[in-house]
N, C-alpha and C positions, 0 to 999 in steps of 0.2 A: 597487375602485380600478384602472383603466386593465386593466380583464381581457382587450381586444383585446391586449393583449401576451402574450397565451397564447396566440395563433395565430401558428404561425411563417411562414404562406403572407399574413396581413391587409397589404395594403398601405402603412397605417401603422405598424407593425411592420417591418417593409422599409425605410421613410422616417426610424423614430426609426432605427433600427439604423446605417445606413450615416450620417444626420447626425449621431448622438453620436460614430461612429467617425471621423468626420472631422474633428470637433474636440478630440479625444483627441489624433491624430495630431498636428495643427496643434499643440498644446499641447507635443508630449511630443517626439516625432522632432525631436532637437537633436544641433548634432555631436558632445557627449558622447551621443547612443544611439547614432548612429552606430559611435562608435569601441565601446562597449562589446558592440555586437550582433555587428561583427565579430571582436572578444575571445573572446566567449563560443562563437560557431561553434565558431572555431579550439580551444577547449577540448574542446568536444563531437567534433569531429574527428580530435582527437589521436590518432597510432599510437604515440607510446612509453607507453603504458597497462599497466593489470594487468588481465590479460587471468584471466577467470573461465570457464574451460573446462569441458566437460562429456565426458563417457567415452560411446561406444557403440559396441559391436564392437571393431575393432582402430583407431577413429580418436580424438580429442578435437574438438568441436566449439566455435567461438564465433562470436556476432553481432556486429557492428561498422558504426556509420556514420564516415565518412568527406568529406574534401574531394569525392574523385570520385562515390559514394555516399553523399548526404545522408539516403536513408532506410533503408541497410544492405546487408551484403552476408553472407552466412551460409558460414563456410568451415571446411575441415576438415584435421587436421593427425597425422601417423601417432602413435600413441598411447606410442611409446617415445620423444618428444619431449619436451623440456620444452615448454611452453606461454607461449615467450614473444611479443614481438612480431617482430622480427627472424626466427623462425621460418619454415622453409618451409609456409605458411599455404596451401591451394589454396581460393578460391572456386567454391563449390557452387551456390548460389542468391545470383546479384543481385536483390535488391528493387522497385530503381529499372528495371532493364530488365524485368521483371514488368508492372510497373505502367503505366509505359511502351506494355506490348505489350496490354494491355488496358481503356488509356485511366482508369484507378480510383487511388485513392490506398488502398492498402493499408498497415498498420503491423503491425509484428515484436510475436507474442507468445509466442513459441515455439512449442515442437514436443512432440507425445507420440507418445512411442515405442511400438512395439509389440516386447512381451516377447521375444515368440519367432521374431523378426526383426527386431534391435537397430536395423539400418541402415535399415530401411523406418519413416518417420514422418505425423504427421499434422502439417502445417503449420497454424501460428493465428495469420489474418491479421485484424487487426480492420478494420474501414471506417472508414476517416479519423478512428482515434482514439476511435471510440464505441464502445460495450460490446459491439452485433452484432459476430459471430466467423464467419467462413469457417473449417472444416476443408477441407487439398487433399494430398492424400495425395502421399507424395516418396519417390522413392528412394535414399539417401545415397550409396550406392555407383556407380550408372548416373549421380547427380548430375542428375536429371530429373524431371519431375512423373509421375508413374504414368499412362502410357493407362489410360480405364477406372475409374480409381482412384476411390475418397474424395471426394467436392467437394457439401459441402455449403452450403445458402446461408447467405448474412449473418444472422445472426439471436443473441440472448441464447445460449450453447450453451456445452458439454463432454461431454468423451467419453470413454471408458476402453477399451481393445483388451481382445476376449472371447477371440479367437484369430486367426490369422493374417488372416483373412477376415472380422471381424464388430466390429464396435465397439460398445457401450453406446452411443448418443447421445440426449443431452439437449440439446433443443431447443424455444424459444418460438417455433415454426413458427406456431402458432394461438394463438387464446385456450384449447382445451381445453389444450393441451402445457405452457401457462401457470399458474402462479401469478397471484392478483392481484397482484401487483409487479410480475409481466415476466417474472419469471427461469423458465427451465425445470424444469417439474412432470413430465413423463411420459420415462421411459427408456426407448427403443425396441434392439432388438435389428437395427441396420442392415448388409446386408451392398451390397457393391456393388454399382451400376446399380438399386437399389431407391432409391424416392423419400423421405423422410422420413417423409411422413404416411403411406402405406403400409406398413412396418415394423412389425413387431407390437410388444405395448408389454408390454416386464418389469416394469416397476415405476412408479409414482406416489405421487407427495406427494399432500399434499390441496392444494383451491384457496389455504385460509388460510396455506397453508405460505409459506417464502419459498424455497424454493427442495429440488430432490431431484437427488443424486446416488449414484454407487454407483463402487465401486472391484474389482480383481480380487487378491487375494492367490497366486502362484503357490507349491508347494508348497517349489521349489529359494529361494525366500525366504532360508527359514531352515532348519539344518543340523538342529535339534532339531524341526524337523515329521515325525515321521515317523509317525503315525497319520494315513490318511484319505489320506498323501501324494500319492497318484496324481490327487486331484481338486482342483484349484484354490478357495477358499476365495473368496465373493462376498460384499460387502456394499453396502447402501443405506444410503443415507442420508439421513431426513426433517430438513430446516432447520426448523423451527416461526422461529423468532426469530433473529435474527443475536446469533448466540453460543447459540442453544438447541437441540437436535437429537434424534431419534430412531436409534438405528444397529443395523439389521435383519443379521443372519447367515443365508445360504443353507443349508436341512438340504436333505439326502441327494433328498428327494422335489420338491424345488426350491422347496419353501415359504420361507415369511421367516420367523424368530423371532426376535422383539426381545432384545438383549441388555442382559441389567441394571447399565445404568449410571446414573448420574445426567442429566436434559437440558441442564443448563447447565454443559458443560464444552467444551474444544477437546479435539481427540485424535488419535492418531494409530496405526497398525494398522502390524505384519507378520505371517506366516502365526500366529504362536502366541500374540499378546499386544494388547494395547491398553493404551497408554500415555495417560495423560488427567490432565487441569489441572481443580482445581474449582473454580468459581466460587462457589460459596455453600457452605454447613456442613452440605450435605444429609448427608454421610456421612465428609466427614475436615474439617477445617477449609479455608475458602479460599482458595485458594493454593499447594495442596498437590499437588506429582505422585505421582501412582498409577499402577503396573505391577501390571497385573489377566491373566491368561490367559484367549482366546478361552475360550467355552463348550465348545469338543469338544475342547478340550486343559488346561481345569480341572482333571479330577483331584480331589486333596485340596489343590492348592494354593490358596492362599489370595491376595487382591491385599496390595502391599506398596506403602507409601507410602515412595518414592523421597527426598522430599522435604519439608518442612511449615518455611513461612517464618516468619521471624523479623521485630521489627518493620523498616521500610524493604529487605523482600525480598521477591523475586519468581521469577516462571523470566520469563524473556524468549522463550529458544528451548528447543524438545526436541524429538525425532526420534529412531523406533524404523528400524533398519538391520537387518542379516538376524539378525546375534549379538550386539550391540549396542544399548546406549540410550543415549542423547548427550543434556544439556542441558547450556544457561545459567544461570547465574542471576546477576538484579540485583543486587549486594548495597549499598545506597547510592547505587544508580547507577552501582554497579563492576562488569564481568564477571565471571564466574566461571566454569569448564569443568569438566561431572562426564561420567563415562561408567560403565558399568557392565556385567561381561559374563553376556549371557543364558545361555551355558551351563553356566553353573554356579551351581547352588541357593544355594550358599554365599558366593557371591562378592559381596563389599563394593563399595558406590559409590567411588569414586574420582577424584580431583582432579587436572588436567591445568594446569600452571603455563604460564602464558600471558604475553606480552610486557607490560612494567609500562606501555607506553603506551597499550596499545589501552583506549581511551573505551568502542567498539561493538563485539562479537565476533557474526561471521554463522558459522552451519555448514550445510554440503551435502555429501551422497554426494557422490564424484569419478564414480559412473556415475547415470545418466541416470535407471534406474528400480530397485529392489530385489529384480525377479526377476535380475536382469546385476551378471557381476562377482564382487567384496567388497566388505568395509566398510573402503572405503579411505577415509577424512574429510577434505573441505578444510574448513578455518578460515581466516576471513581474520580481521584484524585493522584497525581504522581509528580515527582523532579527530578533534575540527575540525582541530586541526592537526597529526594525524599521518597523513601519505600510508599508505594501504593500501597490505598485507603479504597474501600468501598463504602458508597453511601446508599441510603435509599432513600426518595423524596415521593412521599405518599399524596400526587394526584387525585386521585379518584375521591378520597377522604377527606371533602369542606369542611369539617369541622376539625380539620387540625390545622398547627401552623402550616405556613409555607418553610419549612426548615432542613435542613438535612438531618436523615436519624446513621449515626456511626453502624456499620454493620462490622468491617475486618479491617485488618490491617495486613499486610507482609511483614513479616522480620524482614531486617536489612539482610543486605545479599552479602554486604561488604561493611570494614568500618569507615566510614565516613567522616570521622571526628577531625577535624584542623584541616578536611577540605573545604573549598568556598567553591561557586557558581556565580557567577558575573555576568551580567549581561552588558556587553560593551558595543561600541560603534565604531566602523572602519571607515574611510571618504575614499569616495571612487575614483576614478580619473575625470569623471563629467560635475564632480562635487556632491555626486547623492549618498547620502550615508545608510551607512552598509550595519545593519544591526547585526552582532552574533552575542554566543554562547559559549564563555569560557570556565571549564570545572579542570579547577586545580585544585594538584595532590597532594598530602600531608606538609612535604618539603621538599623543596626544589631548587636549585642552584640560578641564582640570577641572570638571562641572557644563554642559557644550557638549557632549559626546560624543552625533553623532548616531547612536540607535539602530534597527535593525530586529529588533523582538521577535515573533516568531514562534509560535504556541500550536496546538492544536487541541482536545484534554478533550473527547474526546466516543467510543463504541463502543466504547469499549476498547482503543482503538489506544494504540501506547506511541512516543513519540517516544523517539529518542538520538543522539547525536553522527554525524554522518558530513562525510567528508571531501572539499569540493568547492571547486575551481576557482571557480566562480560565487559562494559565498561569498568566498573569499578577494581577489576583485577585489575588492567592497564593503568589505572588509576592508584592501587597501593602498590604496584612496581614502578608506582614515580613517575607516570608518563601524566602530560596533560590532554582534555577533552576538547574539542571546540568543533560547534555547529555553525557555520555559517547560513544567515537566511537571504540569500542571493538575489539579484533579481533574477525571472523565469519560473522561481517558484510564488506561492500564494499567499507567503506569511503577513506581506500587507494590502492584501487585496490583488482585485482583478488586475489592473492596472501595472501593478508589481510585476504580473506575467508577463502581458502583453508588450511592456516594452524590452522585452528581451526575445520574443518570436520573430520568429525569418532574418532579417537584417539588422535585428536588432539585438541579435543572439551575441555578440562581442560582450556587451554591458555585464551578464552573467559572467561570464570570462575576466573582465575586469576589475568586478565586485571582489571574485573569489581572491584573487592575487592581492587586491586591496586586504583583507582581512589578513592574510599571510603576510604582509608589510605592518601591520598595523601592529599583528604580535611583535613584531621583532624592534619597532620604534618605540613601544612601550617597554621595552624589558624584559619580555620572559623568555624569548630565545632569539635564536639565529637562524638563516635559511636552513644552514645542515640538518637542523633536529625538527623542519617540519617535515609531514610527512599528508600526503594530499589521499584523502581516501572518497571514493565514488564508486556505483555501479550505477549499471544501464546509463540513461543519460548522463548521471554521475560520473559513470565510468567513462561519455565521452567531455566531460568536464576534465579529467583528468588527464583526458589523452592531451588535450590542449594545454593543459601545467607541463606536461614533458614538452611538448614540443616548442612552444611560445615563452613560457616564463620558466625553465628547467635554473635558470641560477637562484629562484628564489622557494627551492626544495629540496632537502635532501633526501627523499625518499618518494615515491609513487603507487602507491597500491587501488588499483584498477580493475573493476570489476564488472562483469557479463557487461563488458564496454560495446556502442557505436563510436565506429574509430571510420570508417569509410564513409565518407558523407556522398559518395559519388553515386553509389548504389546500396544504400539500406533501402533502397525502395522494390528492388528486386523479389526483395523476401516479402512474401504476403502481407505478414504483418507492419513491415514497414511502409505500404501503402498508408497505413493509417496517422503517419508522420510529419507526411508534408504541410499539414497546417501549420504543424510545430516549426519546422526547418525549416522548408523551403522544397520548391522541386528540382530535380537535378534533370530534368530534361528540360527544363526551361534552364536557355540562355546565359539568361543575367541573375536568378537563381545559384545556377551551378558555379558562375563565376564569383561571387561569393561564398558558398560552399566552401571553395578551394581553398579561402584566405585562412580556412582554420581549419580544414576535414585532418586528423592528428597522421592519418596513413601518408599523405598527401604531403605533410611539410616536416617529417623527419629528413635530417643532413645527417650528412655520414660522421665518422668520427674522426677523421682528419679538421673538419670544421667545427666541432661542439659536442663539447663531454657533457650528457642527458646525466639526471640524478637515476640512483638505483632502481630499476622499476619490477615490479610483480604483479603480471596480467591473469587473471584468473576466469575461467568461464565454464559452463556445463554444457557436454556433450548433445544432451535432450531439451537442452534452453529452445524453443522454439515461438520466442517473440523475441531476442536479437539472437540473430545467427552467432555460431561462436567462431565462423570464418572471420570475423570482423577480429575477433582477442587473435586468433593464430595466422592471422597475414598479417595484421601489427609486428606480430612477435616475428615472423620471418624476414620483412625489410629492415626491421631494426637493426637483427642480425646480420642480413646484406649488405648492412651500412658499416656494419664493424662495432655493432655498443651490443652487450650481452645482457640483455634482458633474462627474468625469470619466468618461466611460463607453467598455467596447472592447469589443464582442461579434465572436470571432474566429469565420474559415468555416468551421474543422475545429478538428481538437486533441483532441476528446470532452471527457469529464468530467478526465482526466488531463493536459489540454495539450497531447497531444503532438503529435507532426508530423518533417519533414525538419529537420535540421540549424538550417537558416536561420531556420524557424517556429520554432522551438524555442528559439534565441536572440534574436528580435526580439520575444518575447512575454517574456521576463525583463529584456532595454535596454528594452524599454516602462518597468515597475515600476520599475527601478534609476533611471530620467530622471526619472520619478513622487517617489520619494527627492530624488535632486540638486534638484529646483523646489518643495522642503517642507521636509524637516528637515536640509535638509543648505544651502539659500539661504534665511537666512532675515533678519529683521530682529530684532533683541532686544527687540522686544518683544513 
């Protein structure tokens, strides 16, 4: 079905693209987007912000776009500062004058540090938003690009500094440096003015893998390394599966010996430990954190489980620091903050009381990378509607409490006064209840409250509360918020995923519809006024609401959607999926595939009036094809239903872009809303 929409150069392809876009436009750019695109900028541009600083050497860094700066300016501030906005802040690297001076639209994804020269980094510039990554080596302190330096090209990549002169990089330079999905397989030992593919190669994944990386553990890590200490501690690491991994240790003779864990867990390494989440009941039950010691610092110690959840728990976050192990946990869908100190055998997990508001707790080192520094903790804290807080929790420092010290706050974005946030529950079809997140607005009309329900249930990702401006405008135009936490996604553990992969992918699907019935059985609204919002997976959750559950929506907003379940495996990246789905060259795979791929089971409009939809996707998305959003949008049209369609020229898989792009791609959606469930007729 219309597969010339797999070529992004075909003519036609070129001709639907810029005419659906022009009738999108026509349709949607009203002086409400107007007004709300310029809203939205001006949020994204705000200076009175809470500013998320990072430690390196004697400075704190942060990125910010701005009015004058729409795609950022990267500045640095003396490190006995607080970190606020008012702060004597110096600009180090403008963005836009970069970009500018080489004609390229480049976008901010940070920076890796090199250990053992805090101030020198590796700049990571994406191409307009898509996954290929420029490294350009910088100097923080000269505030300059390095003559000579680091400057690799656009391409899938990461890297890790070996020593002052030499970086680990991974690179999909070629199809060998490749995985079949894209991502980079072979890690080369790159030192400067040598070419990529010249570079000799330390380590490879296999083809099937999805991906190989490798990290350096320095010895000043952690205070209790002291065997072996003089040699920096290396690992690899084979992805098999997104969420499933192999994780090799360098011995003495520079071979690799696998270290015995489980493959399907996350984890995280400093010089003496590895800290790890299990997915399955291969060896503790799942959901359980485990603090294991590397292999050359075993001993007779044995691993200790941190952790082991209860029903509706989870860990959200954890992170090993130099003396230190930090997590979260879900409990309900309520934070929780434990910490524990490495250097003593004896020493209890311990619970850090956190503000009674915060919905979402994030934590990050205040330095850069875990060779630098201490373990000095930011916590922030946030809700729909409680403005982020920054904290700091002074580790390193035993002779103070274990407590939070307040550092900033955000001004609210929005007012918030006489709205509430609910955490409610929906029953499925199989009776498992379904937790979401509902934030209602000042005043709302009983049974008419137009909804934006929002979902995704899919890899394991865990949706939670955060706190934005952009919501909260939908939010004083009287719309209401709601997150659902679905199965497929990770909000109550491993378990929560798993039973929603391959054939079990319906439940996510039925979860989501549950919550959209659940609103309408309690009272806040009716099908008409919801409105089903998703991208990538998301987006193919939503394809499945048009096409399976279309009476109980009145609206559809669909983003950088998988809509062809037949062949997302075609495209590189989608190799890396079928853990997720299913394979569609298997059989009885694909014959399930069909009962929901959203391409696959649209009827024409003789049989079934679909709610209003607007499919949305970027041109340079290059982890879902955007032929999946524009051969949706053309059988839909072959069937006789008139979709809205906007395939933007940059953004990548993420959206993203300058300021302006960034708000005129959200007033698109919100106008999409206002001309749906927000104008409508009752009937």
């Amino acid at each position: 079905m219309h597969l010339h929409l797999e070529r992004d150069d075909d003519p036609l392809t070129l001709q639907f693209v810029a005419e659906r876009g022009a009738q999108s436009e026509k349709a949607l750019k009203t002086p409400e987007f107007e007004a709300d695109s310029a809203a939205i900028k001006a949020l994204i541009e705000r200076e009175d912000r809470l500013i998320h600083a990072v430690r390196r050497g004697k400075w704190l860094f942060d990125f910010h776009r701005s009015a004058d700066h729409p795609l950022g300016v990267w500045s640095r501030l003396p490190a006995d500062q607080t970190p606020l906005p008012d702060a004597p802040w110096e600009p180090i690297f403008d963005l836009d004058a970069f970009c500018a001076s080489e004609n390229r639209s480049w976008l901010w994804r940070g920076a890796i540090t090199c250990p053992w020269e805090p101030t020198r980094v590796l700049l990571c510039l994406s191409d307009g938003g898509s996954d290929p990554m420029r490294l350009l080596e910088f100097d923080c302190e000269a505030k300059s690009i390095v003559e000579g330096g680091f400057d690799t090209p656009p391409v899938r990549c990461h890297a890790t500094w070996l020593s002052r002169d030499e970086i680990a990089y991974f690179g999909s330079i070629d199809r060998f440096s490749s995985t079949r999905s894209g991502w980079p397989r072979v890690g080369r030992s790159l030192k400067r003015g040598v070419a990529p593919a010249e570079a000799p190669v330390l380590d490879a994944a296999d083809d099937a893998d999805v991906y190989g990386s490798c990290a350096v553990l320095n010895p000043l890590t952690n205070s209790t390394a002291t065997e072996n200490a003089e040699r920096p501690v290396r690992l690899f690491i084979a992805g098999h599966e997104i969420g499933s991994s192999s994780v090799f240790i360098e011995d003495e003779d520079l071979s690799l010996r696998r270290i015995d864990l489980p493959k399907e867990i996350d984890a995280g390494f400093n010089h003496s430990y590895c800290l790890w989440l299990a997915k399955t009941d291969e060896r503790v039950a799942a959901g359980s954190l485990v603090l294991q010691p590397l292999p050359k610092h075993a001993g007779n110690a044995a691993m200790r489980v941190l952790f082991s959840p209860s029903e509706r728990q989870s860990i959200s976050r954890f992170l090993l620091m130099r003396e230190w192990c930090v997590f979260v946990v879900s409990d309900n869908l309520q934070p929780r903050l434990f910490v524990l100190d490495l250097t003593r055998a004896d020493a209890a997990v311990q619970e850090i009381v956190l503000p009674a508001d915060a919905q979402t707790v994030g934590i990050s080192p205040l330095y850069s990378d875990l060779h630098l520094g201490d373990d000095t903790l930011q916590v922030y804290g946030n809700g729909f509607l409680q403005p982020p807080s920054s904290y700091r929790l002074e580790l390193s420092n035993r002779e103070k409490p274990l407590e939070l010290e307040h550092i900033a706050s955000s001004p609210a974005y929005f007012d918030s006064e006489g709205m509430v946030a609910e955490l409610l529950e929906a029953t499925s079809e199989d009776g498992t209840k379904v937790p979401y997140r509902l934030v209602l607005p000042k005043s709302w009309m009983k049974g008419e409250l137009p909804v934006l329900l929002y979902g995704y249930g899919g890899f394991d990702v865990s949706l939670s509360p955060y706190y934005s401006g952009t919501i909260g405008r939908w939010l004083e135009q009287g719309g209401g918020y709601v997150q659902a936490y679905i199965r497929g996604g990770g909000e109550l553990g491993p378990n929560w995923h798993r039973s929603a992969k391959g054939h079990g992918r319906y439940r996510a699907y039925a979860d989501f519809v549950a919550v959209a019935r659940d609103l309408v059985a309690r009272g806040y609204t009716k099908p008409s006024r919801i409105a089903a919002n998703g991208g990538s997976n998301g987006g193919l959750l939503t394809g499945v609401m048009t096409t399976r559950y279309p009476q109980d929506f009145g609206a559809i907003w669909c983003q950088v959607p998988v809509l062809d379940m037949t062949r997302f495996h075609v495209f590189p990246a989608g190799q890396a999926w079928i853990d997720e789905y299913g394979n569609p060259d298997d059989p009885a795979d694909l014959e399930y595939l069909l009962t929901y791929s959203p391409l696959h089971n649209i009827k024409p409009v003789s049989e079934i009036t679909y709610p209003p939809i607007y499919i949305e996707s970027s041109s340079n998305d290059d982890r879902v094809h955007p032929s999946h959003a524009r051969r949706f949008a053309a059988r839909m049209e072959e069937l006789g239903h008139h979709p809205l369609f906007h395939e933007f020229g940059s953004g990548g898989h993420g959206g993203d872009g300058a300021s302006t792009e960034l708000a005129a791609r959200v007033a698109l959606g919100y106008s999409f809303l206002r001309e749906t469930i927000v104008k409508q007729s009752d009937g």
